[in-house]
C-alpha positions as CSV (number, residue, x, y, z in Angstrom):
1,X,-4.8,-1.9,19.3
2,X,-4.0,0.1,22.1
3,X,-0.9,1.8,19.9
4,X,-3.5,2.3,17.3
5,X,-6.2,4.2,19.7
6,X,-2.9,6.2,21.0
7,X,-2.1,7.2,17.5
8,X,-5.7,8.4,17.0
9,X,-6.1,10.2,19.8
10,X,-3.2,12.1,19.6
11,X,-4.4,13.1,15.6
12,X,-7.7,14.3,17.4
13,X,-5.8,16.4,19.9
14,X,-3.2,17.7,17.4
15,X,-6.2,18.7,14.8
16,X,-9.2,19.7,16.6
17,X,-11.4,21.5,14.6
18,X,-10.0,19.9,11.5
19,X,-12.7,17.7,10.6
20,X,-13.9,17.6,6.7
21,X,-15.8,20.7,5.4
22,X,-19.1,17.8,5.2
23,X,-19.2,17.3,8.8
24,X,-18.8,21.0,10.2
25,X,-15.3,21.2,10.8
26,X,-12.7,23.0,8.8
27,X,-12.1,23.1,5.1
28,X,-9.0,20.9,3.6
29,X,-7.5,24.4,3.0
30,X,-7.3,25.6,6.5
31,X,-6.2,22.1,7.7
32,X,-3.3,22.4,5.7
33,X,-2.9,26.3,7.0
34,X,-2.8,25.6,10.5
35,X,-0.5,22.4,10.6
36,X,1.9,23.7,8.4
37,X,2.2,26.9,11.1
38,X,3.1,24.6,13.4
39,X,6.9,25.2,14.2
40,X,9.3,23.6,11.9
41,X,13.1,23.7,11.1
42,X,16.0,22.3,13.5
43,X,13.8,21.9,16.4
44,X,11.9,19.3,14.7
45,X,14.7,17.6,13.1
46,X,15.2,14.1,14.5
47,X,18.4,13.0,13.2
48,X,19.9,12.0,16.4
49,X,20.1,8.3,14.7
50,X,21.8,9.6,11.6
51,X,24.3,6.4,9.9
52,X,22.7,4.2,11.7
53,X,22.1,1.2,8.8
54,X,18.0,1.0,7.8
55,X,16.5,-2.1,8.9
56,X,15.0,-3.3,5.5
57,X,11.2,-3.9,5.5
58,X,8.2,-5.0,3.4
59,X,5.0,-3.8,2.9
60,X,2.4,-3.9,0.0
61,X,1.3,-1.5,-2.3
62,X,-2.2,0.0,-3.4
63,X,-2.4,-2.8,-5.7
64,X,-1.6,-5.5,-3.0
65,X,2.0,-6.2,-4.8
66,X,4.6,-6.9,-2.0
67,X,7.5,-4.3,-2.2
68,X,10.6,-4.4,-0.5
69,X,12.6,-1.9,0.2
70,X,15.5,-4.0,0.6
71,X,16.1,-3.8,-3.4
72,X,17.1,0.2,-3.4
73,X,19.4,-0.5,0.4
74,X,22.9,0.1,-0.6
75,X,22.3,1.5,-4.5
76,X,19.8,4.7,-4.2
77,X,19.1,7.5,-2.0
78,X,15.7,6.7,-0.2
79,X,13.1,8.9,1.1
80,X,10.5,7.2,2.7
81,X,7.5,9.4,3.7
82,X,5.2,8.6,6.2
83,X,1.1,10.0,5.4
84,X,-2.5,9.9,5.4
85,X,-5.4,11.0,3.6
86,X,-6.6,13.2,6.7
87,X,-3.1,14.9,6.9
88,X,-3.0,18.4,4.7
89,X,1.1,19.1,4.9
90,X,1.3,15.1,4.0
91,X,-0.9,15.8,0.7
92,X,1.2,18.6,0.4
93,X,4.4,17.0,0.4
94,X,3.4,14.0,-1.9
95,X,2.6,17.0,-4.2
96,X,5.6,18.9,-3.9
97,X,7.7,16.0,-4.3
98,X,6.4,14.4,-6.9
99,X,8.0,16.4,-10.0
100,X,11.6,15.8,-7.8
101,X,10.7,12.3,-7.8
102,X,10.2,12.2,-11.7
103,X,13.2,14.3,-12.2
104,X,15.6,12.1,-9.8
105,X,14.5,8.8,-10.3
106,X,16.6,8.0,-13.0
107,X,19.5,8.7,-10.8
108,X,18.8,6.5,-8.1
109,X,16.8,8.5,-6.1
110,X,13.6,6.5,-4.6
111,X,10.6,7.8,-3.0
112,X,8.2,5.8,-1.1
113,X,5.2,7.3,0.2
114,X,3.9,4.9,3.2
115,X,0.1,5.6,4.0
116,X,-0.5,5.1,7.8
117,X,-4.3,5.2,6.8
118,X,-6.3,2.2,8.6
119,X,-8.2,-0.6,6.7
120,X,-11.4,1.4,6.9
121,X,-9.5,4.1,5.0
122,X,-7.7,2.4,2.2
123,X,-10.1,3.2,-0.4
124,X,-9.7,7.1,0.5
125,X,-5.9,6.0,-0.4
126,X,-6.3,4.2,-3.3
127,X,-8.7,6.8,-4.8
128,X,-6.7,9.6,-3.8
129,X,-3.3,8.6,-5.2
130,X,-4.9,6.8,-8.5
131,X,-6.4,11.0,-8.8
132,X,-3.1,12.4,-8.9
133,X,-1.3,9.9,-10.6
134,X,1.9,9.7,-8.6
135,X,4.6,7.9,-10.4
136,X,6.5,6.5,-6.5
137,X,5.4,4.0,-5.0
138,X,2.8,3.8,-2.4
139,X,3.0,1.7,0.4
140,X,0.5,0.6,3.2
141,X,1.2,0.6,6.7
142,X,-2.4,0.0,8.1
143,X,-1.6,-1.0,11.4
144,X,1.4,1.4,11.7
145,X,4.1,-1.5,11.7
146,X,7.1,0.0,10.1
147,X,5.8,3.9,11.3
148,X,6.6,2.8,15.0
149,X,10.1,1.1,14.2
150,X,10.9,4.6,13.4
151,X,8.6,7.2,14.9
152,X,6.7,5.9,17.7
153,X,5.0,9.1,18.3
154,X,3.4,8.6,14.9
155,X,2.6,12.7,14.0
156,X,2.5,13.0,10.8
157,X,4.1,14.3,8.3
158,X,7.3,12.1,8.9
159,X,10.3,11.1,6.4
160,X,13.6,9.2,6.8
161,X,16.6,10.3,4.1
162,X,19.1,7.6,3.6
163,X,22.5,7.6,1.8
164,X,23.6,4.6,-0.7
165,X,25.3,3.2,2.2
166,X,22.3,2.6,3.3
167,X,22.3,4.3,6.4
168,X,19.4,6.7,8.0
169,X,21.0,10.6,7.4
170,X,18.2,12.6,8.3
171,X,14.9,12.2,10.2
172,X,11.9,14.9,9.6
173,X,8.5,15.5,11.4
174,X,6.5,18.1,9.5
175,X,6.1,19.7,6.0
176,X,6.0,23.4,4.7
177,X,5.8,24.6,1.6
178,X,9.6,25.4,0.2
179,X,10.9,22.0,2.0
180,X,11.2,20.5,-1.5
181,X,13.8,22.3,-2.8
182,X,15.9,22.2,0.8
183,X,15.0,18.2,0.2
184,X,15.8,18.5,-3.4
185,X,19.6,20.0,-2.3
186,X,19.7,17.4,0.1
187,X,18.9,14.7,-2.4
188,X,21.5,15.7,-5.1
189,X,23.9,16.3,-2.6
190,X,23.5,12.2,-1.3
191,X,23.3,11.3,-5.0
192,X,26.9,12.9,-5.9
193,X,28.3,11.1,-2.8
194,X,27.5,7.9,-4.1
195,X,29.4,8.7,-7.7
């Protein structure tokens, strides 16, 4: 609980003034604007555990289906993305990755989108992702289980890259319009090693 109110202050502090047009605060447009100013590139690149092995995990989906991740480990290239409904750069990135997810997929590239949304917010995700229509999976990490294994500071936008060894090559806090194609590169790249 105490993780949870951490967590929660922190999003407060790091988005002040970012509350939903409805309540006075900031439109979903300028939300996005002002986190994705927020420095990005090398210095926010936390690949200091890069080939170490991902600890396979298991977590439901919007549906309430069990999926394990332990069924792409050592086959596909993984991205798992860590988000929630009140993050703008998340939304973006689900967006922006999307059509490199349909394009991939077929090549063993997977995409998990993990919402870090709370139980009070899990129709917000449901509603939101059943609007777009996202083709990935999307995973729910209400109490922030799996999140803290690998980001314990739990800002948000987060993502892990991991080879077909199954081993962690790349860890990411933040999103800005362009990453996709970097990611994109990044993906391929991971996807030709494994031929």
């Amino acid at each position: 609980m105490q993780s949870m109110t951490n967590r929660l202050l922190l999003a407060v502090l790091l988005c002040a003034g970012c509350a939903p047009a409805a309540t006075g605060g900031a439109s979903e447009d300028s939300v996005v604007k002002t986190a994705a100013a927020a420095p990005s590139g090398p210095g926010l690149d936390l690949s200091g555990k890069r080939g170490t092995p991902l600890q396979s995990f298991q977590l439901k989906d919007v549906r309430g289906v069990p999926y394990r991740v332990s069924k792409h480990l050592g086959k596909d290239v993984i991205m798992i993305s860590f988000w929630a409904t009140w993050c703008g750069p998340c939304k973006q990135e689900l967006a922006a990755m999307s059509p490199v997810y349909d394009e991939l997929a077929g090549q063993g590239f997977a995409y998990l989108a993990i919402s870090t949304d709370g139980p009070e917010t899990l129709s917000e995700v449901r509603s939101y992702v059943g609007s777009y229509g996202y083709a990935f999976p999307v995973l729910l990490d209400s109490k922030s289980t799996v999140l803290d294994k690998f980001h314990p500071t739990g800002t948000l936008p987060f993502y892990l890259l991991v080879n077909r060894n199954g081993e962690i090559v790349e860890q990411h806090q933040g999103f800005s319009t362009g990453d996709e194609t970097k990611l994109r590169a990044k993906v391929l790249s991971l996807l030709g090693e494994g031929s």
